[in-house]
Kinemage of the C-alpha trace (Angstrom):
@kinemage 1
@onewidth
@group {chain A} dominant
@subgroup {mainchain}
@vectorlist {calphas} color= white
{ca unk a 1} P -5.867 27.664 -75.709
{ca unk a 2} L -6.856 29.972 -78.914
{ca unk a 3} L -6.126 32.816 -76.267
{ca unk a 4} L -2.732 31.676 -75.786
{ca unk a 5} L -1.980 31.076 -79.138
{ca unk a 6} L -3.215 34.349 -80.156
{ca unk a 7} L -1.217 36.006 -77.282
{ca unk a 8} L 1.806 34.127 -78.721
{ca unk a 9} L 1.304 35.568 -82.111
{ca unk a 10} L 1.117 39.290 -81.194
{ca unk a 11} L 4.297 38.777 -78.707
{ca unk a 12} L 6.189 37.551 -81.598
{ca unk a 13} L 5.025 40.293 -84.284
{ca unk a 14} L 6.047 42.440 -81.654
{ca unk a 15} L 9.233 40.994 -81.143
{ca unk a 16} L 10.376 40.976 -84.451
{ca unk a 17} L 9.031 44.604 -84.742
{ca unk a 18} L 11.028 45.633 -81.836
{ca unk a 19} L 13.824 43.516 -83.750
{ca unk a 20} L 13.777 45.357 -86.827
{ca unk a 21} L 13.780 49.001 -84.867
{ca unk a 22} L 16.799 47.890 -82.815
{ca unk a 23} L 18.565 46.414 -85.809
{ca unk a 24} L 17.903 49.546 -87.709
{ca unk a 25} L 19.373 51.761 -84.939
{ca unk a 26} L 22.949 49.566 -84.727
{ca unk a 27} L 22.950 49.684 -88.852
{ca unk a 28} L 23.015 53.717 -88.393
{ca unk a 29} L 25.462 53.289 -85.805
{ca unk a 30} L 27.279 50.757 -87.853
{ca unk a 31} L 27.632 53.343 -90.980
{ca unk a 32} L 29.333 55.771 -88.422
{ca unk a 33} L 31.741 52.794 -88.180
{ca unk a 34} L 31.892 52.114 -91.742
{ca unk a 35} L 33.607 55.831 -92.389
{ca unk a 36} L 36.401 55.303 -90.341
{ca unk a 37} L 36.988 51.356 -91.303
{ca unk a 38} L 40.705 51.125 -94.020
{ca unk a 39} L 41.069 48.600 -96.947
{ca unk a 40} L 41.980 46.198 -94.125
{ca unk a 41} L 38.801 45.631 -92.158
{ca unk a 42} L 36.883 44.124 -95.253
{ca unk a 43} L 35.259 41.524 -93.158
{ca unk a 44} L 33.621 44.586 -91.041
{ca unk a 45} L 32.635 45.920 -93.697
{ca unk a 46} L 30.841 42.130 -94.342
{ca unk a 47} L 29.521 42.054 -91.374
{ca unk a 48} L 27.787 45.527 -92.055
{ca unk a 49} L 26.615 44.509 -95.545
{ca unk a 50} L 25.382 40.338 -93.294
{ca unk a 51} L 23.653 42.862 -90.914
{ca unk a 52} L 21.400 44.650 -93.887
{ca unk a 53} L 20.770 41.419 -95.299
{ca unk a 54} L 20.002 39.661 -92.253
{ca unk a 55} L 17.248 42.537 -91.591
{ca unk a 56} L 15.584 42.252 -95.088
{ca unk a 57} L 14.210 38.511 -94.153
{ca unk a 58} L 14.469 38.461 -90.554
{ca unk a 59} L 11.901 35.832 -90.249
{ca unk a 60} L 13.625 33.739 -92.360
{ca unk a 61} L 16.577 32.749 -89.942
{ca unk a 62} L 16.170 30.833 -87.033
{ca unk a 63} L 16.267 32.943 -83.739
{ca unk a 64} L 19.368 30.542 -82.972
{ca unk a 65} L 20.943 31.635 -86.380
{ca unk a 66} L 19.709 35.235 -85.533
{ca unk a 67} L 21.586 35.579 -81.927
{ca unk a 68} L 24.706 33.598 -83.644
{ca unk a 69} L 25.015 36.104 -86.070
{ca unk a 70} L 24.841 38.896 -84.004
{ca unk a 71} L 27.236 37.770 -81.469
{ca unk a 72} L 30.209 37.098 -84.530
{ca unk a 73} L 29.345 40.448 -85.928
{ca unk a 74} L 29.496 42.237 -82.082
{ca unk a 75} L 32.857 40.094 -81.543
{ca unk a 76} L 34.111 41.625 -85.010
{ca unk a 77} L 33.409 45.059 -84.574
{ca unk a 78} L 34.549 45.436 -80.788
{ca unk a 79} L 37.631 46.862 -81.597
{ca unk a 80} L 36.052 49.467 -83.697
{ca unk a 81} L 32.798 50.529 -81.616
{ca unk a 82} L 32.518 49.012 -77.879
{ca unk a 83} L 28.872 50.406 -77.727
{ca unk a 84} L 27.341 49.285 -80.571
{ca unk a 85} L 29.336 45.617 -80.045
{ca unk a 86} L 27.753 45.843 -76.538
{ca unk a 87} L 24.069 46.800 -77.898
{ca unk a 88} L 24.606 43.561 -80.605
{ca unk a 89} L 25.619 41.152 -77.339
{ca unk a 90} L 22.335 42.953 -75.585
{ca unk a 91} L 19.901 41.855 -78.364
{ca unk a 92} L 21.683 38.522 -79.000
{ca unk a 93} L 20.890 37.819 -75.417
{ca unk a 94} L 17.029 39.274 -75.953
{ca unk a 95} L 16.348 36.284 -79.048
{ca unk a 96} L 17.709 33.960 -76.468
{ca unk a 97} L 15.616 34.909 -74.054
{ca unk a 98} L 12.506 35.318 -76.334
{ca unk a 99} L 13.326 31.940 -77.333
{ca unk a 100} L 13.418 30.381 -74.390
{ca unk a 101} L 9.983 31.798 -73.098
{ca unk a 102} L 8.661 30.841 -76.897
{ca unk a 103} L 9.944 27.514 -76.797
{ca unk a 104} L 8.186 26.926 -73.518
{ca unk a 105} L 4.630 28.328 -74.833
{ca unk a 106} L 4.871 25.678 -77.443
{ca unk a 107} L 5.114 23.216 -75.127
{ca unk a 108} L 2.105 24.535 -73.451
{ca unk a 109} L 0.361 24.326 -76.305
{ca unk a 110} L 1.570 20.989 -77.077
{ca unk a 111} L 0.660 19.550 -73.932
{ca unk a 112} L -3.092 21.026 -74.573
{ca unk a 113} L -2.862 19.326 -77.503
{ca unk a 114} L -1.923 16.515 -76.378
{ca unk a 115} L -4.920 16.599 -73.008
{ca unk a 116} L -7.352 17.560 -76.123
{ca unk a 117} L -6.487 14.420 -77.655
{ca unk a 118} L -6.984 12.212 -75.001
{ca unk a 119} L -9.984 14.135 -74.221
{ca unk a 120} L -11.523 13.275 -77.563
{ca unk a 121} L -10.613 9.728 -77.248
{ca unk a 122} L -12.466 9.551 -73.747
{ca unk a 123} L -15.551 11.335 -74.712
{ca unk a 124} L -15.287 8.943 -78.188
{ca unk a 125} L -15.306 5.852 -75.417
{ca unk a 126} L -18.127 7.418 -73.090
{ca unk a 127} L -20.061 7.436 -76.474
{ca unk a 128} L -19.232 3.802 -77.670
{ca unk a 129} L -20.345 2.875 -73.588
{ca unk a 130} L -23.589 4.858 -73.675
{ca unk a 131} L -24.640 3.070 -76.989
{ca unk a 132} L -23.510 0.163 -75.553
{ca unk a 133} L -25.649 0.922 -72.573
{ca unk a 134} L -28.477 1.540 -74.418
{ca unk a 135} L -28.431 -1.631 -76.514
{ca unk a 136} L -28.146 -3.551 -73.219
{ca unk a 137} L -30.985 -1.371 -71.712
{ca unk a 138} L -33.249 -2.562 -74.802
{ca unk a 139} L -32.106 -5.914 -74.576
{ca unk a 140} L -32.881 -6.305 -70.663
{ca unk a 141} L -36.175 -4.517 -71.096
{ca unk a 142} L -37.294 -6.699 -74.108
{ca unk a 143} L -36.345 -10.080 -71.851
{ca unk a 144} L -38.518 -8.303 -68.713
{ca unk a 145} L -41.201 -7.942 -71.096
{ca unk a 146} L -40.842 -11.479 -72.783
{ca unk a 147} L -40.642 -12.920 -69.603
{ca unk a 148} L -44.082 -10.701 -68.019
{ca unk a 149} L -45.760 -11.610 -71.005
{ca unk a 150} L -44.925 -16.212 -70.110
């Protein structure tokens, strides 16, 4: 179980690694954007500026919030840049997936805990019926003796 747990760890340091590299390429490719955006697109312009933030404290959103956020902002800036709106929907779908396949390896690990529990509480009764044993072991060879010894 440690193994699995540890396994889980470095998937998800990589993922957010591999987060932060593909969020950094679709801010450069944003800025592009950016140049050619007028006094009307202001809310692209706060996507761009949600985007930068978003990336400063990535592990501080959920990865529900995370794939939320990058669908609005791929739905925004459609009209502007197909290819980087596509990329956005492509790594909204990659936290969902990650997700998914972390959400299961808790329950794993869960369950374990769980089978470790009742494992503990099992070996705790095969002690309490081995003293048990014992004490009636002593007690049946003291009345053999008591009763060789009439």
């Amino acid at each position: 179980m440690q193994a699995g747990v540890g396994d889980m760890d470095a998937r998800v340091a990589g993922f957010y690694q591999s987060l932060d590299d593909d969020l950094g390429v679709i801010r450069l490719k944003l800025a592009r954007v950016e140049t050619n955006l007028t006094e009307g697109d202001g809310h692209i312009r706060d996507d761009i500026a949600a985007l930068s933030e978003m990336m400063s404290d990535l592990e501080e959103h959920t990865l529900q919030e995370l794939s939320v956020m990058l669908e609005s902002i791929a739905a925004d800036i459609a009209t502007f840049d197909e290819e980087t709106a596509a990329s956005l929907e492509v790594i909204a779908a990659n936290i969902t997936e990650f997700q998914a396949a972390t959400d299961a390896d808790i329950a794993d690990i869960d369950t374990s805990l769980e089978d470790l529990a009742k494992l503990d509480t099992i070996i705790g009764d095969l002690q309490t019926l081995d003293s048990s044993l014992d004490e009636a072991k002593s007690e049946l060879d003291t009345s053999v003796q008591s009763t060789s010894d009439d």
